[in-house]
PDB file of N, CA, C and O in Angstrom:
ATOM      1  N   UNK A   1     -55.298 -35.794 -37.633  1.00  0.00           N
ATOM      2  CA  UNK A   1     -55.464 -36.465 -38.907  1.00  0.00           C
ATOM      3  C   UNK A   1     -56.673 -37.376 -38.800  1.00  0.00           C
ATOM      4  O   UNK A   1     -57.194 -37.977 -37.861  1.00  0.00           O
ATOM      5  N   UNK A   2     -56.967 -37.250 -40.265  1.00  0.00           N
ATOM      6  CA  UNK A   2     -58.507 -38.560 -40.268  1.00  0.00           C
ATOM      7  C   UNK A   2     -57.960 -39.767 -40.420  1.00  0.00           C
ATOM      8  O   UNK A   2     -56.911 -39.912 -41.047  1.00  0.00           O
ATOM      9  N   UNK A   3     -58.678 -40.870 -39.806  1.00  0.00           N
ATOM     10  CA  UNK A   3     -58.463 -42.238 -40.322  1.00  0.00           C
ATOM     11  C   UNK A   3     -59.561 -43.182 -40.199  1.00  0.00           C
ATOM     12  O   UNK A   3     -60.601 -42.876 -39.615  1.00  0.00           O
ATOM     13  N   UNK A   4     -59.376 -44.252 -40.698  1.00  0.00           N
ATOM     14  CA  UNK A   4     -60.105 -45.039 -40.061  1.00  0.00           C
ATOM     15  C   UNK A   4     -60.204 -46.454 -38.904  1.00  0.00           C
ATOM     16  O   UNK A   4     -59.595 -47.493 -39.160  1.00  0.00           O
ATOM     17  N   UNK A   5     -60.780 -46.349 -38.040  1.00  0.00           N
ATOM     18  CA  UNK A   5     -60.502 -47.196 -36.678  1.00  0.00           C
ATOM     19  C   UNK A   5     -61.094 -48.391 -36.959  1.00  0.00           C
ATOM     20  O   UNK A   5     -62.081 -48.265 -37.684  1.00  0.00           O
ATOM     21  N   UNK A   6     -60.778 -49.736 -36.568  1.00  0.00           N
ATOM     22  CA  UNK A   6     -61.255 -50.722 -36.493  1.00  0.00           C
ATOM     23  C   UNK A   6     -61.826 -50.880 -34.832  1.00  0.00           C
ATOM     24  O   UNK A   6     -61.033 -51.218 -33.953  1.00  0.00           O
ATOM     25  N   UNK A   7     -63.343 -50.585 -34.510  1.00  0.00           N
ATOM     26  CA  UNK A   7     -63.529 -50.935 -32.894  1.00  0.00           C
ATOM     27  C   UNK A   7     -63.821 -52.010 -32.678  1.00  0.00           C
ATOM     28  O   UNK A   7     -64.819 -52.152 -31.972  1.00  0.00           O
ATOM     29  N   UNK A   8     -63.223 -53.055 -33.093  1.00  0.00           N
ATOM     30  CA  UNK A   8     -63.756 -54.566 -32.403  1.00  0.00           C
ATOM     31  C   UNK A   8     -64.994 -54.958 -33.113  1.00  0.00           C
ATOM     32  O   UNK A   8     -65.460 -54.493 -34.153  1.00  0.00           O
ATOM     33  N   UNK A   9     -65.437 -55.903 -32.347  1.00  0.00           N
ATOM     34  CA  UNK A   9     -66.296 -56.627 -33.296  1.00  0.00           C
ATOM     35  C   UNK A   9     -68.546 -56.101 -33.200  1.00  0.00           C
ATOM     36  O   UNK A   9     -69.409 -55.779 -32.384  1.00  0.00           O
ATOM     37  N   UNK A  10     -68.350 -56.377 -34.697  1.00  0.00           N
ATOM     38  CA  UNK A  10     -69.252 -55.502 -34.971  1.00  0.00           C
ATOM     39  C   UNK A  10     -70.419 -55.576 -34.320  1.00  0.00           C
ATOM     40  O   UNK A  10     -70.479 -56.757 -33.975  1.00  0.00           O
ATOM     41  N   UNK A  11     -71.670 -54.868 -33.831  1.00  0.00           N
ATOM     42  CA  UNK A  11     -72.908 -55.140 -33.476  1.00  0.00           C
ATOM     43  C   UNK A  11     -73.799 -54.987 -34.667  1.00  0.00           C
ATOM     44  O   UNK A  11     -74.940 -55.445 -34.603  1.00  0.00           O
ATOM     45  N   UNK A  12     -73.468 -54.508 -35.524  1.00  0.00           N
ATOM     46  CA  UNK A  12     -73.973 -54.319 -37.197  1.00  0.00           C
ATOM     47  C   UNK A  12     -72.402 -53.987 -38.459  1.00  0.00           C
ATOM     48  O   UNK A  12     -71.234 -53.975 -38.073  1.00  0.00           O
ATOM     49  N   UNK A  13     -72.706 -53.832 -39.453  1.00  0.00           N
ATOM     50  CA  UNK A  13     -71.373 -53.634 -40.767  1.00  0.00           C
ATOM     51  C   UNK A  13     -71.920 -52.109 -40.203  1.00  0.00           C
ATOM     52  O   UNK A  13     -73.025 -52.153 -40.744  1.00  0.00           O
ATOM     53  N   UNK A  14     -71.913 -51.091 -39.652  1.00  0.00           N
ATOM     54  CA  UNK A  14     -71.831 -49.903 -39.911  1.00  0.00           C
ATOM     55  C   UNK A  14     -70.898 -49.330 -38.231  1.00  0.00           C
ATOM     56  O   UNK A  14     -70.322 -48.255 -38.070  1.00  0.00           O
ATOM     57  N   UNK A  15     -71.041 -50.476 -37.203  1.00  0.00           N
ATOM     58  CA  UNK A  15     -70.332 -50.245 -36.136  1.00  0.00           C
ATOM     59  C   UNK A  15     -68.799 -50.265 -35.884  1.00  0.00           C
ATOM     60  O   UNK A  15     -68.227 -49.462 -35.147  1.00  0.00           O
ATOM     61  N   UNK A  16     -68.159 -51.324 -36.610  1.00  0.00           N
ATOM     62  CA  UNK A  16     -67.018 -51.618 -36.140  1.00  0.00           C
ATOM     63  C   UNK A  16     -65.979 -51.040 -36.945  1.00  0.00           C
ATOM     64  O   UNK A  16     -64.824 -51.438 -36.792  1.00  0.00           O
ATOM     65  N   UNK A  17     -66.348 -49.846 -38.068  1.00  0.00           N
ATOM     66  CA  UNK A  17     -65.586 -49.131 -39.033  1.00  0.00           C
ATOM     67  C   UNK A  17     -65.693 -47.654 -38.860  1.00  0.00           C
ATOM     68  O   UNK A  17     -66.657 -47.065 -39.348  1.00  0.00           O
ATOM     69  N   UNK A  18     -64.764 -47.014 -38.195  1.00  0.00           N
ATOM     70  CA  UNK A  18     -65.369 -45.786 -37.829  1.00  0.00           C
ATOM     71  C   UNK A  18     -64.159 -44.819 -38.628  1.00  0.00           C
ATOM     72  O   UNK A  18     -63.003 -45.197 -38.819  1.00  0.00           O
ATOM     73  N   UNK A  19     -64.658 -43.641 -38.992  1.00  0.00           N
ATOM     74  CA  UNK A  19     -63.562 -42.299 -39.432  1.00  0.00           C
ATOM     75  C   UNK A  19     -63.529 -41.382 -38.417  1.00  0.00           C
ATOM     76  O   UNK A  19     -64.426 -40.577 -38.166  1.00  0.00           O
ATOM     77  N   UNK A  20     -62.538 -41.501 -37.860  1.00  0.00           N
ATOM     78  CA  UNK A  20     -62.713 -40.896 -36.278  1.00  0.00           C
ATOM     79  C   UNK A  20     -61.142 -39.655 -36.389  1.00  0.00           C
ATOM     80  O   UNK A  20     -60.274 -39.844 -37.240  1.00  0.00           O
ATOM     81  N   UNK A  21     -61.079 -38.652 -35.532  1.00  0.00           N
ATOM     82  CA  UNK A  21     -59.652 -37.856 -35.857  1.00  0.00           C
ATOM     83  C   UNK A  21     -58.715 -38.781 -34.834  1.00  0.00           C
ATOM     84  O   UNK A  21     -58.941 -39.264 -33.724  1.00  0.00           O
ATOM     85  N   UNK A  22     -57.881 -38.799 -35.472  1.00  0.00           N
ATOM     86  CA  UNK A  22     -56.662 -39.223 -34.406  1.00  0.00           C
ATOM     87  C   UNK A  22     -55.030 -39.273 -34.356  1.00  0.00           C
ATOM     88  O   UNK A  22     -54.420 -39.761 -35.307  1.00  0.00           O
ATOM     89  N   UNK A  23     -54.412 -38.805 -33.333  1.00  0.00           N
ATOM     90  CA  UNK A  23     -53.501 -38.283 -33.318  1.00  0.00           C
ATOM     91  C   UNK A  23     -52.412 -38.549 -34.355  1.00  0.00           C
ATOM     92  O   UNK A  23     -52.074 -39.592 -34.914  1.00  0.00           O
ATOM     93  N   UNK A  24     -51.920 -37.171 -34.452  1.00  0.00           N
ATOM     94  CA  UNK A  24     -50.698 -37.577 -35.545  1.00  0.00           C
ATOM     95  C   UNK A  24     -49.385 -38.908 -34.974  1.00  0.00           C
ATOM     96  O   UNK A  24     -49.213 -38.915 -33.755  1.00  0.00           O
ATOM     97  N   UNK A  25     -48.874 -39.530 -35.465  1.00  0.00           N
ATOM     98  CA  UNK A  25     -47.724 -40.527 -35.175  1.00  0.00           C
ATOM     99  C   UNK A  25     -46.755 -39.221 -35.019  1.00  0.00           C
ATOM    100  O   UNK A  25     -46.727 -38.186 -35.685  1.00  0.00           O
ATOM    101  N   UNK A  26     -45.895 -39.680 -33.794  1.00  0.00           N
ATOM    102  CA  UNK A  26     -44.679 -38.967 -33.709  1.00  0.00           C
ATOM    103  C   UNK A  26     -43.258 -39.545 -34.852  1.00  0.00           C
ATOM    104  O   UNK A  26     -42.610 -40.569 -35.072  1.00  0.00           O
ATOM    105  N   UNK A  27     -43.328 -38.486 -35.206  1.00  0.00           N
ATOM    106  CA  UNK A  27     -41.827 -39.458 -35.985  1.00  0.00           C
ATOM    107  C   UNK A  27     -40.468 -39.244 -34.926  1.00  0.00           C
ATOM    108  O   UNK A  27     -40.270 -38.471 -33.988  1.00  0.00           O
ATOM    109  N   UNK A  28     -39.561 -40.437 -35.629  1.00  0.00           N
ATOM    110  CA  UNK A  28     -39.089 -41.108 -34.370  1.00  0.00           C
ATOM    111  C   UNK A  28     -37.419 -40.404 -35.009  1.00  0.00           C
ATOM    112  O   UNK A  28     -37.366 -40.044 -36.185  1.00  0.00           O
ATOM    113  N   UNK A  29     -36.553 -40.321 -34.381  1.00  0.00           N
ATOM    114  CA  UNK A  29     -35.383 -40.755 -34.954  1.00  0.00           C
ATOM    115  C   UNK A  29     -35.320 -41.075 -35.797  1.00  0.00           C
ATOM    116  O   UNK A  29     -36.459 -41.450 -36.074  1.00  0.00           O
ATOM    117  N   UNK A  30     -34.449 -41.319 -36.923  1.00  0.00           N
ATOM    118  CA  UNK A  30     -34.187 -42.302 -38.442  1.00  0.00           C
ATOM    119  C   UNK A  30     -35.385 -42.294 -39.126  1.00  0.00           C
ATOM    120  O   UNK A  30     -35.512 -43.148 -40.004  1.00  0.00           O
ATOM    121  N   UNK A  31     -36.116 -41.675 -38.965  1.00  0.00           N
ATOM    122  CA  UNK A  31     -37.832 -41.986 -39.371  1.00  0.00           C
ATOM    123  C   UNK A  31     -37.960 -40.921 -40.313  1.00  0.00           C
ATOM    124  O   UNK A  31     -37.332 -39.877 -40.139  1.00  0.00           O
ATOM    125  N   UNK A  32     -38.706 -41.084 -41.288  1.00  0.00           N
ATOM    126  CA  UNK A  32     -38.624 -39.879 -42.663  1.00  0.00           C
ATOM    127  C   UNK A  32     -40.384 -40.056 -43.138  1.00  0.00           C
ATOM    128  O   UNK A  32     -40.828 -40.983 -43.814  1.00  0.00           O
ATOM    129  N   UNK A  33     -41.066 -39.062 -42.653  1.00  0.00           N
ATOM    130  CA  UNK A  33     -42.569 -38.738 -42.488  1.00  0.00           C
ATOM    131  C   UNK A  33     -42.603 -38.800 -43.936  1.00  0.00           C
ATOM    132  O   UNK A  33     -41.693 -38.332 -44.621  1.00  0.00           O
ATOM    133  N   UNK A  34     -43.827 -39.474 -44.513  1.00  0.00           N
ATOM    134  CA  UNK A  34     -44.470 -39.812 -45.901  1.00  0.00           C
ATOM    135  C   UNK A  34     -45.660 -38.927 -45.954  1.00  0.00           C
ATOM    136  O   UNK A  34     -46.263 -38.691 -44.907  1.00  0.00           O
ATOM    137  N   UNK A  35     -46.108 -38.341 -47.244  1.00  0.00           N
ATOM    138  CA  UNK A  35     -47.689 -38.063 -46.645  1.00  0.00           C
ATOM    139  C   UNK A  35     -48.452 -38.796 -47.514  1.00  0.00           C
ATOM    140  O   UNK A  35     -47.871 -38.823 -48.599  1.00  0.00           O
ATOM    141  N   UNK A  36     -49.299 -39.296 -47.538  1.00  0.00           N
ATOM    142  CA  UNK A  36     -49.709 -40.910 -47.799  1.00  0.00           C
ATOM    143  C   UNK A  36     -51.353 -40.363 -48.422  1.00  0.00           C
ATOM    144  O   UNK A  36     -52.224 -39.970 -47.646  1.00  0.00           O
ATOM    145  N   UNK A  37     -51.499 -40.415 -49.542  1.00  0.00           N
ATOM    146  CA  UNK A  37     -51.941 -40.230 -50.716  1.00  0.00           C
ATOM    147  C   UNK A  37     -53.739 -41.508 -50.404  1.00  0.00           C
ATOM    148  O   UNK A  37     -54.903 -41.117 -50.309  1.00  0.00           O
ATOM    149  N   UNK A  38     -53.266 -42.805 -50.341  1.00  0.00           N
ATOM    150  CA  UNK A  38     -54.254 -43.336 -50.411  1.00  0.00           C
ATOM    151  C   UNK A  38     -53.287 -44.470 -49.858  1.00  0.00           C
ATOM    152  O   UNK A  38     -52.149 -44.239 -49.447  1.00  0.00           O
ATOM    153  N   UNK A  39     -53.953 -45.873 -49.905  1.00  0.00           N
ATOM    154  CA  UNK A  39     -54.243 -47.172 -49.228  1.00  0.00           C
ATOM    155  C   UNK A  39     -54.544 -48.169 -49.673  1.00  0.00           C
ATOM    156  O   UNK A  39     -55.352 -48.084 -50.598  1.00  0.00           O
ATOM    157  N   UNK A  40     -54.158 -49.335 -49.343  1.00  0.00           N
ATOM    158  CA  UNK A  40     -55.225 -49.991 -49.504  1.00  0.00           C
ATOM    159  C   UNK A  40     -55.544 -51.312 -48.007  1.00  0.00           C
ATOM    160  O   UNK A  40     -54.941 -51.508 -46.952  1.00  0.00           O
ATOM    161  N   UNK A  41     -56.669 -51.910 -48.591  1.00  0.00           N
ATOM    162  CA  UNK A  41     -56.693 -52.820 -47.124  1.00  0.00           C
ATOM    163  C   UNK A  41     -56.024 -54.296 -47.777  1.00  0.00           C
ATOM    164  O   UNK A  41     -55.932 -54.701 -48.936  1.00  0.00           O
ATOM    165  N   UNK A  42     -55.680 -54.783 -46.680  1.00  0.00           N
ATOM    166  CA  UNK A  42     -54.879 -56.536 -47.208  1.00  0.00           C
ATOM    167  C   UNK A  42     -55.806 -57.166 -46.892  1.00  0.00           C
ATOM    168  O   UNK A  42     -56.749 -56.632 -46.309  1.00  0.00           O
ATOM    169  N   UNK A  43     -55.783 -58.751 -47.257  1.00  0.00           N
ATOM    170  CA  UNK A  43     -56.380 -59.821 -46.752  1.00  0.00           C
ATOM    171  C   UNK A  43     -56.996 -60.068 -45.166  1.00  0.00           C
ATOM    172  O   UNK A  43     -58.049 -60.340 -44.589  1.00  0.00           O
ATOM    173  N   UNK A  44     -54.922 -59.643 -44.779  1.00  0.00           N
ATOM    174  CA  UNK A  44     -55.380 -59.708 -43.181  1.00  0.00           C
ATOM    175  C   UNK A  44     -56.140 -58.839 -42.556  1.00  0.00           C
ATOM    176  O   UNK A  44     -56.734 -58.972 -41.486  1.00  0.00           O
ATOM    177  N   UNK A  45     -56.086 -57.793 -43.394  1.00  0.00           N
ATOM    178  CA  UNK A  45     -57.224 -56.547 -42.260  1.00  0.00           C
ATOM    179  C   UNK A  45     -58.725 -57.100 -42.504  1.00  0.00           C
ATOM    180  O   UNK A  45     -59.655 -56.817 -41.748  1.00  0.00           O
ATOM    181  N   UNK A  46     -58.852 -57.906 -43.625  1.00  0.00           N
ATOM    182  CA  UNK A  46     -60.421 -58.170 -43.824  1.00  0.00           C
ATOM    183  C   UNK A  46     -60.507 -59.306 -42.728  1.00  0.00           C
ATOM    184  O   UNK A  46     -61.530 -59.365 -42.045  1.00  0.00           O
ATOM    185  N   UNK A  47     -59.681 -60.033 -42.566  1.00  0.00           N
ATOM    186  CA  UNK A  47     -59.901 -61.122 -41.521  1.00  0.00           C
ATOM    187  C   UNK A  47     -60.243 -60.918 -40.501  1.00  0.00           C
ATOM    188  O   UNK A  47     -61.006 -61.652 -39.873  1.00  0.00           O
ATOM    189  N   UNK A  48     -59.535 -59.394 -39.911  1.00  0.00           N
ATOM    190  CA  UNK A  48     -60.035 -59.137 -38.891  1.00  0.00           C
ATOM    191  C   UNK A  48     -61.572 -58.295 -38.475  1.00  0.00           C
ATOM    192  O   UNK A  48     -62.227 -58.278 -37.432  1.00  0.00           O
ATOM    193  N   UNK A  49     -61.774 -57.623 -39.841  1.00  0.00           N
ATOM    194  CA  UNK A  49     -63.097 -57.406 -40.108  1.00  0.00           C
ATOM    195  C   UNK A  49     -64.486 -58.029 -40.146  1.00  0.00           C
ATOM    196  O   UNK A  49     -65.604 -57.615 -39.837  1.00  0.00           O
ATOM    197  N   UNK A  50     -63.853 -59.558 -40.799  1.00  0.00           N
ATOM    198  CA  UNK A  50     -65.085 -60.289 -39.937  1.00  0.00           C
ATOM    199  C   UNK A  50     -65.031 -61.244 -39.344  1.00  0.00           C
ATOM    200  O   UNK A  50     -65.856 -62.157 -39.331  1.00  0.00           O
ATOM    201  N   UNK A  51     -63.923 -61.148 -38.700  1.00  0.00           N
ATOM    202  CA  UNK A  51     -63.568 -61.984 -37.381  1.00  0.00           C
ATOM    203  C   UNK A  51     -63.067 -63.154 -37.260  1.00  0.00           C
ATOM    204  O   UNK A  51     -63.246 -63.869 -36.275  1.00  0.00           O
ATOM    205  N   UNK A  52     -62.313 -63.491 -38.372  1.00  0.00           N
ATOM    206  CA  UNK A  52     -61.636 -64.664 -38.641  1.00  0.00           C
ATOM    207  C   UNK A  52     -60.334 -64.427 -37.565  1.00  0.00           C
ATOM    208  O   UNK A  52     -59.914 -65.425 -36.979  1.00  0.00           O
ATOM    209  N   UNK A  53     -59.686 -63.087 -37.303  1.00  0.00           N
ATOM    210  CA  UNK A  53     -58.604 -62.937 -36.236  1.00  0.00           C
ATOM    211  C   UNK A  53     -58.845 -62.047 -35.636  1.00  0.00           C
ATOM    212  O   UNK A  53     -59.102 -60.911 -36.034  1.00  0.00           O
ATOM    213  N   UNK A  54     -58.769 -62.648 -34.061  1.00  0.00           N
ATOM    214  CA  UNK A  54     -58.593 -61.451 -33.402  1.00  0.00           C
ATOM    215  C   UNK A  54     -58.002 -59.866 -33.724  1.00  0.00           C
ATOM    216  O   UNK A  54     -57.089 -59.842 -34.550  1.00  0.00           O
ATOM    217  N   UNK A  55     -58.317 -58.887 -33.304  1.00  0.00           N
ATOM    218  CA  UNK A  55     -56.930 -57.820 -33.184  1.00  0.00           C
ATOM    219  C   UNK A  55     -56.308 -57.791 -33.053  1.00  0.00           C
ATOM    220  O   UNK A  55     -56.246 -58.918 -32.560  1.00  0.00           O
ATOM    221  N   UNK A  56     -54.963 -57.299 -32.952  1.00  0.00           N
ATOM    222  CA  UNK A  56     -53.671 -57.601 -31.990  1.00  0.00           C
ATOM    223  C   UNK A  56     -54.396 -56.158 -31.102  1.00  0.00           C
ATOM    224  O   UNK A  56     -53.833 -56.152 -30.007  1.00  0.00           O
ATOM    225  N   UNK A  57     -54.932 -55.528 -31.139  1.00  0.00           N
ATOM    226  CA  UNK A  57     -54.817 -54.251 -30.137  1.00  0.00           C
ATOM    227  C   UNK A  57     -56.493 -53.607 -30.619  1.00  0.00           C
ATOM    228  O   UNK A  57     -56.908 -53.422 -31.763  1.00  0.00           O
ATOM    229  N   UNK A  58     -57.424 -53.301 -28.909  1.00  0.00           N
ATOM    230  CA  UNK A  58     -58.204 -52.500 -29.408  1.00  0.00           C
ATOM    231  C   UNK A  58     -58.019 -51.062 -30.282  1.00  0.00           C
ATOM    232  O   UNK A  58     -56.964 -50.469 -30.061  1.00  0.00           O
ATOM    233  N   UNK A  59     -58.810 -50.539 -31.110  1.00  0.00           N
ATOM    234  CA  UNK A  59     -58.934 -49.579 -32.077  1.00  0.00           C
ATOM    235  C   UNK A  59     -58.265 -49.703 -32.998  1.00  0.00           C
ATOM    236  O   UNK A  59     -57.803 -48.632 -33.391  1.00  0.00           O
ATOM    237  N   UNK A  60     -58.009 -50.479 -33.505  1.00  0.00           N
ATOM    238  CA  UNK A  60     -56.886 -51.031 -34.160  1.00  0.00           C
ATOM    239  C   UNK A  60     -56.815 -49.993 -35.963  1.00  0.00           C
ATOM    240  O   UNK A  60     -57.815 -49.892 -36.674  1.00  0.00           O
ATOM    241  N   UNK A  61     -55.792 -49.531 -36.239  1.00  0.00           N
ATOM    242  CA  UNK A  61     -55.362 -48.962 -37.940  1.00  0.00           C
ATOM    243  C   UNK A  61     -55.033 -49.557 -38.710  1.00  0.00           C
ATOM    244  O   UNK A  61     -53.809 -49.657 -38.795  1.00  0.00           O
ATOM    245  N   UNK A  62     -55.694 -50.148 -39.510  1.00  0.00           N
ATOM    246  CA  UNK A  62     -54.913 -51.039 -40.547  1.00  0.00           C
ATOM    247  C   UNK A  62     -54.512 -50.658 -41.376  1.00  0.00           C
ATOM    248  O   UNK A  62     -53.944 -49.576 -41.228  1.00  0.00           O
ATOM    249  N   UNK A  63     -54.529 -51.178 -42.571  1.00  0.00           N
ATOM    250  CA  UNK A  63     -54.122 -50.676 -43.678  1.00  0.00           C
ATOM    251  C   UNK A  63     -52.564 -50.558 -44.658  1.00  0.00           C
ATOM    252  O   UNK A  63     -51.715 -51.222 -44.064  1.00  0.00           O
ATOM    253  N   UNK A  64     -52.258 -50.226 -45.328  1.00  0.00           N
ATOM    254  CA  UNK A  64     -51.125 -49.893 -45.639  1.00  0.00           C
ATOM    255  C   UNK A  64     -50.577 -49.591 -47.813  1.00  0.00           C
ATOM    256  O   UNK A  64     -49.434 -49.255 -48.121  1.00  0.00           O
TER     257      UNK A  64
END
């Protein structure tokens, strides 16, 4: 699947936003797979976009 990666912090606005393939999520137990149409980004993902917060985790997916 496509998405888009957050790689840490930017060396330019065209570095730290990448559409990269990456693995499908396993669904889990109790878990009921969505197929997810569109998105949007929150506050907090912009924060971390320009660096007001750390990541919690390199490559990070935001969104929701």
């Amino acid at each position: 699947m496509r998405d888009v990666v957050f790689a840490g912090a930017p060396e330019s606005d065209r570095e730290h936003l990448r559409i990269e393939d990456v693995p499908r999520p396993r669904v889990k137990p109790r878990w009921a797979p969505l197929k997810v149409l569109a998105r949007e980004v929150c506050r907090r993902d912009l924060h971390f976009l320009e660096g007001g917060l750390p990541a919690p985790r390199p490559r990070l997916i935001s969104g929701h």
